[in-house]
Chimera marker file (.cmm) of the C-alpha trace (Angstrom):
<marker_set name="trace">
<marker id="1" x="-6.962" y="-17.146" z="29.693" r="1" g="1" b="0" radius="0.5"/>
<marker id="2" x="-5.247" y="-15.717" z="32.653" r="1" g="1" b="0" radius="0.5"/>
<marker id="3" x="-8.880" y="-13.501" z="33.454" r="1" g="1" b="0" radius="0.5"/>
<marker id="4" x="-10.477" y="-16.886" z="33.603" r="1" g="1" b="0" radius="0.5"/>
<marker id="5" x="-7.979" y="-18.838" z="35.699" r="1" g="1" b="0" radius="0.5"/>
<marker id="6" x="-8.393" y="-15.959" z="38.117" r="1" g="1" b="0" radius="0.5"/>
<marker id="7" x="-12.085" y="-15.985" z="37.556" r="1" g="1" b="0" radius="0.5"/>
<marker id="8" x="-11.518" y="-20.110" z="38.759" r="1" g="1" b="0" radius="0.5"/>
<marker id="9" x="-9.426" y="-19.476" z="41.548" r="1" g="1" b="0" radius="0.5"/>
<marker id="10" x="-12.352" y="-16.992" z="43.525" r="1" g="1" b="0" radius="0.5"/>
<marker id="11" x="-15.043" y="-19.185" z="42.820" r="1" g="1" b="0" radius="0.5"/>
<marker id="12" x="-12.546" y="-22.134" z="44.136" r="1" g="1" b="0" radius="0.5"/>
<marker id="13" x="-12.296" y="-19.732" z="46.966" r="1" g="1" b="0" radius="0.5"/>
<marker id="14" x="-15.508" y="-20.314" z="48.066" r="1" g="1" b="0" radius="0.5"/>
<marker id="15" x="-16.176" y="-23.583" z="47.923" r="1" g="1" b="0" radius="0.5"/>
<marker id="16" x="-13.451" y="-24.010" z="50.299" r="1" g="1" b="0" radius="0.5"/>
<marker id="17" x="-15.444" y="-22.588" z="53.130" r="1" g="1" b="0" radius="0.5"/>
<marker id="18" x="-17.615" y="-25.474" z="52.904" r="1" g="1" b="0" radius="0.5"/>
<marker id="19" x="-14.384" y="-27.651" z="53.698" r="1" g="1" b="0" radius="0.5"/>
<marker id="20" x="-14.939" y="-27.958" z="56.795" r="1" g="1" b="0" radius="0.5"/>
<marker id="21" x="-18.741" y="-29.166" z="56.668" r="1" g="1" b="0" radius="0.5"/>
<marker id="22" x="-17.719" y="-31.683" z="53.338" r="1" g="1" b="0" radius="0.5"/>
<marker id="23" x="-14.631" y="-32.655" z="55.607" r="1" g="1" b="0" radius="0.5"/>
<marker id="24" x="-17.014" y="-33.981" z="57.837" r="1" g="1" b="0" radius="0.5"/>
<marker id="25" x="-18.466" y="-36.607" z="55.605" r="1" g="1" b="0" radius="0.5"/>
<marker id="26" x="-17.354" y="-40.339" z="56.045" r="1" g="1" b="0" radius="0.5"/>
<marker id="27" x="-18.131" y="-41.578" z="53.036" r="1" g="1" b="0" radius="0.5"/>
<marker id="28" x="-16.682" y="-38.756" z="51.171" r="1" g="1" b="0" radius="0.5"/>
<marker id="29" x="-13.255" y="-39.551" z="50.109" r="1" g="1" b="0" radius="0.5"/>
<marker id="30" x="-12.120" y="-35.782" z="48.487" r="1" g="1" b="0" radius="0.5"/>
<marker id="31" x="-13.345" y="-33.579" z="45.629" r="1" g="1" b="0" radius="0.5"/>
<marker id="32" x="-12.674" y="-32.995" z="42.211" r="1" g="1" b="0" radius="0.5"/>
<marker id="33" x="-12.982" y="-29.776" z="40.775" r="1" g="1" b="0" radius="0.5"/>
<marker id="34" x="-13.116" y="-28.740" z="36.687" r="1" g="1" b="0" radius="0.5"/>
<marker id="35" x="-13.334" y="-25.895" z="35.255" r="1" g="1" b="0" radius="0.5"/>
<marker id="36" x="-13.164" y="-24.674" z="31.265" r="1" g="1" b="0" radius="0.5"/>
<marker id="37" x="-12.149" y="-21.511" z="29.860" r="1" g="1" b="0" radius="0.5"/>
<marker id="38" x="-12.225" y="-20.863" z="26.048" r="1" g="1" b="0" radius="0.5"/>
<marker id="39" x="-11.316" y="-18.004" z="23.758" r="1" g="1" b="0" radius="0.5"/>
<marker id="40" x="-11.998" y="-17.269" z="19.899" r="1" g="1" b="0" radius="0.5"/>
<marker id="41" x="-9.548" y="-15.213" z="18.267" r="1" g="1" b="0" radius="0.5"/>
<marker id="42" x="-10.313" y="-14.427" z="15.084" r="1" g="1" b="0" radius="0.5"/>
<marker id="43" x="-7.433" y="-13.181" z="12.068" r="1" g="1" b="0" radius="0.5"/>
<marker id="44" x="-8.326" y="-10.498" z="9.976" r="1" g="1" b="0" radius="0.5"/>
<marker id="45" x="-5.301" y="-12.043" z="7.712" r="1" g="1" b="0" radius="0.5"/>
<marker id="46" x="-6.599" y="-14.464" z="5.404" r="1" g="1" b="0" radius="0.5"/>
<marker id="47" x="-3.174" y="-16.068" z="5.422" r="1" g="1" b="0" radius="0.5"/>
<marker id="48" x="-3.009" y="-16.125" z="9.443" r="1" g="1" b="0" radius="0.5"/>
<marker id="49" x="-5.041" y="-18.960" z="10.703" r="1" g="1" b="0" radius="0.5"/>
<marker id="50" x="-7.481" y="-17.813" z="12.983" r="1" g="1" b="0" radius="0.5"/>
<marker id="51" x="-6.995" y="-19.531" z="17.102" r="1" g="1" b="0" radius="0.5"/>
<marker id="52" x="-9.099" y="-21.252" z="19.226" r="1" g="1" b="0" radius="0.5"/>
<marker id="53" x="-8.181" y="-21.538" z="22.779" r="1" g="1" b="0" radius="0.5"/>
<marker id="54" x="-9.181" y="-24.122" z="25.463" r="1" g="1" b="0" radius="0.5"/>
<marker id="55" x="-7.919" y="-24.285" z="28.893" r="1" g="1" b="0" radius="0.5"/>
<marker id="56" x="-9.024" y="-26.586" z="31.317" r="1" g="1" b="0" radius="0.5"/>
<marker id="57" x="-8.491" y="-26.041" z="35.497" r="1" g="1" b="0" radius="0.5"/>
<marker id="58" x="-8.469" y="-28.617" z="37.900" r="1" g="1" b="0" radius="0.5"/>
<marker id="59" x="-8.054" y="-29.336" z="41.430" r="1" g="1" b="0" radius="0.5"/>
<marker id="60" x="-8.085" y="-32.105" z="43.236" r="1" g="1" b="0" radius="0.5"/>
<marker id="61" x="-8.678" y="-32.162" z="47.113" r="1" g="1" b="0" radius="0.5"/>
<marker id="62" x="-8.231" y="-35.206" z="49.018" r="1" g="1" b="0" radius="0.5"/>
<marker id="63" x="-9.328" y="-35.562" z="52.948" r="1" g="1" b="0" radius="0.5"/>
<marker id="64" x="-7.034" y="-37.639" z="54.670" r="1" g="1" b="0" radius="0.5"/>
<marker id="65" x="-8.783" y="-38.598" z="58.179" r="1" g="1" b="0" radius="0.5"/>
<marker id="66" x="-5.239" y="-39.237" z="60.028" r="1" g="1" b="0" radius="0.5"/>
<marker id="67" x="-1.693" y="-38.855" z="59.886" r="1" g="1" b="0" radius="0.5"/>
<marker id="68" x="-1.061" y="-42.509" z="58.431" r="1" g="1" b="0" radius="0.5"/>
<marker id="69" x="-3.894" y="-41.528" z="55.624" r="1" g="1" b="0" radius="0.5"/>
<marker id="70" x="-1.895" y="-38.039" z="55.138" r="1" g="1" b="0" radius="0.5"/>
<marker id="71" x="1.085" y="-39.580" z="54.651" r="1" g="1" b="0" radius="0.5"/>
<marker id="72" x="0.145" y="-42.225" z="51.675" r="1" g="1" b="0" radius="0.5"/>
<marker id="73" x="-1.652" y="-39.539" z="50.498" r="1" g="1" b="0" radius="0.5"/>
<marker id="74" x="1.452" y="-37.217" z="50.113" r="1" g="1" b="0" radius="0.5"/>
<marker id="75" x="3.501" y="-40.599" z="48.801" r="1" g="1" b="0" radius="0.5"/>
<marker id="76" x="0.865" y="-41.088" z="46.135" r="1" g="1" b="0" radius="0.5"/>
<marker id="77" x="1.233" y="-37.680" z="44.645" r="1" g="1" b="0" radius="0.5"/>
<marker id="78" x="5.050" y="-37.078" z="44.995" r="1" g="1" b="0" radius="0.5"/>
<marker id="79" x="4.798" y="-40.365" z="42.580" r="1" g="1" b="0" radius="0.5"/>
<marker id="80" x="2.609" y="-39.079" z="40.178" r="1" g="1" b="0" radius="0.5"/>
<marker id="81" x="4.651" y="-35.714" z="40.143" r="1" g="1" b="0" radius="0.5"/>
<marker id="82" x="7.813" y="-37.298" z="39.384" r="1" g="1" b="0" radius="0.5"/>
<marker id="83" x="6.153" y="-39.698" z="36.643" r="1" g="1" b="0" radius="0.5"/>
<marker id="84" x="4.434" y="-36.520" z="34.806" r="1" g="1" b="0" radius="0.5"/>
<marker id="85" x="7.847" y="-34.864" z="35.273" r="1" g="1" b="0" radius="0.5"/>
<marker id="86" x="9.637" y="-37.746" z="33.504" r="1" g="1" b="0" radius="0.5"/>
<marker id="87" x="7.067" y="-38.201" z="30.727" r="1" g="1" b="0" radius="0.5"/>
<marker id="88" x="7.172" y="-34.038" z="30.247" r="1" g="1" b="0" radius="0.5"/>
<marker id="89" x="10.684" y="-34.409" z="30.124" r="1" g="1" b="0" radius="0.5"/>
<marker id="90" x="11.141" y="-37.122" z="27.190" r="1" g="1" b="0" radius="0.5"/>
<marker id="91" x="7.658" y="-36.201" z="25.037" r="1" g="1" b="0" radius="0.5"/>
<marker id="92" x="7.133" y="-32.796" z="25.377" r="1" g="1" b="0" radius="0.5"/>
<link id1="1" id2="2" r="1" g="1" b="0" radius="0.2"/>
<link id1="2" id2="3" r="1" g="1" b="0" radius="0.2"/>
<link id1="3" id2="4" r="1" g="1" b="0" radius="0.2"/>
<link id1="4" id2="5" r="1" g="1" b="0" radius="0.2"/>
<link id1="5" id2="6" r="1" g="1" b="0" radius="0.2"/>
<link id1="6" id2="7" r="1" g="1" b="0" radius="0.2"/>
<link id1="7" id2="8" r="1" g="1" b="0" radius="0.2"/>
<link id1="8" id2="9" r="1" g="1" b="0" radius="0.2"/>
<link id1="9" id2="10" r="1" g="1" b="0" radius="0.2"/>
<link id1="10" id2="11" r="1" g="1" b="0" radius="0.2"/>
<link id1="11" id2="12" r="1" g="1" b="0" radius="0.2"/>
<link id1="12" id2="13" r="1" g="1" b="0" radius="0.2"/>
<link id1="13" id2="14" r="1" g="1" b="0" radius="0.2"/>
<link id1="14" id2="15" r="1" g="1" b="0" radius="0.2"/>
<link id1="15" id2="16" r="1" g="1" b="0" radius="0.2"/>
<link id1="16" id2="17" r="1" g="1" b="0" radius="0.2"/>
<link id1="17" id2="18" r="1" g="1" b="0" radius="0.2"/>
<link id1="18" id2="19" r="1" g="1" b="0" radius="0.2"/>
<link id1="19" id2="20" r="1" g="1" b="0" radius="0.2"/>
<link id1="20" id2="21" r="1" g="1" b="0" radius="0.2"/>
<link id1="21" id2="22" r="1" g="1" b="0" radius="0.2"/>
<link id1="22" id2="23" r="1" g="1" b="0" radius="0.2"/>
<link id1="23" id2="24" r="1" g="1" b="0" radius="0.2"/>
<link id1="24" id2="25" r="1" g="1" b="0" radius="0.2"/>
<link id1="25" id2="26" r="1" g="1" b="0" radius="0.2"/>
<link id1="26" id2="27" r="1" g="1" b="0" radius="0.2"/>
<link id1="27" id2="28" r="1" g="1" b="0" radius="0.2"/>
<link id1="28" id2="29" r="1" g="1" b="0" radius="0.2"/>
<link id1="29" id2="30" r="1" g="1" b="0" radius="0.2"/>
<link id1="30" id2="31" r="1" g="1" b="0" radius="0.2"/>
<link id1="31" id2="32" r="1" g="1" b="0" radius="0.2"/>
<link id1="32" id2="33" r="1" g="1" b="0" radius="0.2"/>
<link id1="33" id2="34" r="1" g="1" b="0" radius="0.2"/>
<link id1="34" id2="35" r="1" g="1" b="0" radius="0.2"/>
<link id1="35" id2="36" r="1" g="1" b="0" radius="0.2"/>
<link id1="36" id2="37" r="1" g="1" b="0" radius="0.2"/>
<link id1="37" id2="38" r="1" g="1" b="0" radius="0.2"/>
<link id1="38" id2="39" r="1" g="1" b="0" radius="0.2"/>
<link id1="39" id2="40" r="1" g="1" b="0" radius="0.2"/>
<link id1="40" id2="41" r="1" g="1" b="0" radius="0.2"/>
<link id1="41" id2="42" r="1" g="1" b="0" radius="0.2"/>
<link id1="42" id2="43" r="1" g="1" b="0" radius="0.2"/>
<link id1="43" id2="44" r="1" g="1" b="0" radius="0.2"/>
<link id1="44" id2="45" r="1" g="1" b="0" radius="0.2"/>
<link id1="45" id2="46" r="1" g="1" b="0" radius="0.2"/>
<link id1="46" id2="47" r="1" g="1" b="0" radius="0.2"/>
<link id1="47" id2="48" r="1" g="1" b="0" radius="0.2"/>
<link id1="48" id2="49" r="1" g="1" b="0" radius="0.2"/>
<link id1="49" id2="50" r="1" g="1" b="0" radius="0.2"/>
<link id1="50" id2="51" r="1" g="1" b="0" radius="0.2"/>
<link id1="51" id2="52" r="1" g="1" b="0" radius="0.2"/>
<link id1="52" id2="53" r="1" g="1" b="0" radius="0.2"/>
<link id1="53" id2="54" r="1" g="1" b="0" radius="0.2"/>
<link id1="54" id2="55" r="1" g="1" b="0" radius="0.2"/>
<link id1="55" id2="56" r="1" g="1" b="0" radius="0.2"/>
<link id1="56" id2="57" r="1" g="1" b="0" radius="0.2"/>
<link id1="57" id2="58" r="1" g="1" b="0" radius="0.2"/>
<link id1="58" id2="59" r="1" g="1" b="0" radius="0.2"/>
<link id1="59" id2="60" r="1" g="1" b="0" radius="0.2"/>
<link id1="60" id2="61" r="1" g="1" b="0" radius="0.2"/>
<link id1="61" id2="62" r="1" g="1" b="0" radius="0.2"/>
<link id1="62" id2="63" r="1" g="1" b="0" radius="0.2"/>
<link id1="63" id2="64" r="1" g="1" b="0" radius="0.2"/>
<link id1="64" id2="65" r="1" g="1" b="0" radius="0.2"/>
<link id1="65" id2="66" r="1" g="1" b="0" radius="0.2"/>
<link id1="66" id2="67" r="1" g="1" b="0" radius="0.2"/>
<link id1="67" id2="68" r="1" g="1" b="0" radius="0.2"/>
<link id1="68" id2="69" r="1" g="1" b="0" radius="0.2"/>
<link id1="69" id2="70" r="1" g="1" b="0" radius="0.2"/>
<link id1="70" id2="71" r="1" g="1" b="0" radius="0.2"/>
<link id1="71" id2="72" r="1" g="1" b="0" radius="0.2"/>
<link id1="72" id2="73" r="1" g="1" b="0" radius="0.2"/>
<link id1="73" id2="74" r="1" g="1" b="0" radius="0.2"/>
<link id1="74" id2="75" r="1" g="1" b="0" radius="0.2"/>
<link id1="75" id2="76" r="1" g="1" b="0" radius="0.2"/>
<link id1="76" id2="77" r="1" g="1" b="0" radius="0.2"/>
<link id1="77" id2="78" r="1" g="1" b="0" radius="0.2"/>
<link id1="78" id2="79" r="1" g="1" b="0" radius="0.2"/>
<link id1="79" id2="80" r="1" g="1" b="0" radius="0.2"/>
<link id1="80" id2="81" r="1" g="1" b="0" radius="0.2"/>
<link id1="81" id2="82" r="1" g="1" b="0" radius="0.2"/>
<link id1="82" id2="83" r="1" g="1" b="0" radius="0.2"/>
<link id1="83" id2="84" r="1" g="1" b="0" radius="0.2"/>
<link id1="84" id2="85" r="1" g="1" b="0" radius="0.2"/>
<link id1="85" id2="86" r="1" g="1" b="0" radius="0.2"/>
<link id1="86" id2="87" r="1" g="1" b="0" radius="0.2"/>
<link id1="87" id2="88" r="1" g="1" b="0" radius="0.2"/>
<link id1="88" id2="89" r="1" g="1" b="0" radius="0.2"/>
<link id1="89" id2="90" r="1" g="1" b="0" radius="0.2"/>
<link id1="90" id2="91" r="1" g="1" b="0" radius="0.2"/>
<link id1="91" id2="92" r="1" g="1" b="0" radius="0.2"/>
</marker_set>
């Protein structure tokens, strides 16, 4: 799985040299990128269950135009981190 979260991260790579040009877009508000990676790993041990693995990547760019938008922006997701961190903390 690690392979194929590297193998995300370089292709991310490149599609951030088209920042700039996708930056430039009015209407475009950010990007959301997905990626999958899967593995089959199959027991020879009848009594060992064999695995299945599924991994999913994501980033999320967002394109603030100004300092005001930057700023909610940055807000927004220190909010969401501290949520997930709470929920992680309690359910997980």
């Amino acid at each position: 799985m690690q392979q194929k979260g590297e193998a995300f991260n370089r292709a991310l790579h490149r599609l951030h040299g088209h920042l700039p040009y996708v930056a430039g877009k009015e209407h475009l508000l950010g990007l959301l990128v997905c990626g999958t990676g899967f593995s089959w790993r199959r027991s020879e041990d009848d009594h060992v269950p064999s695995a299945f693995n599924l991994t999913n990547y994501n980033q999320l760019l967002v394109l603030a135009r100004d300092d005001a938008e930057e700023a909610f922006v940055k807000a927004f997701f220190e909010q969401q981190r501290v949520a997930l961190q709470r929920w992680m903390q309690y359910h997980l």
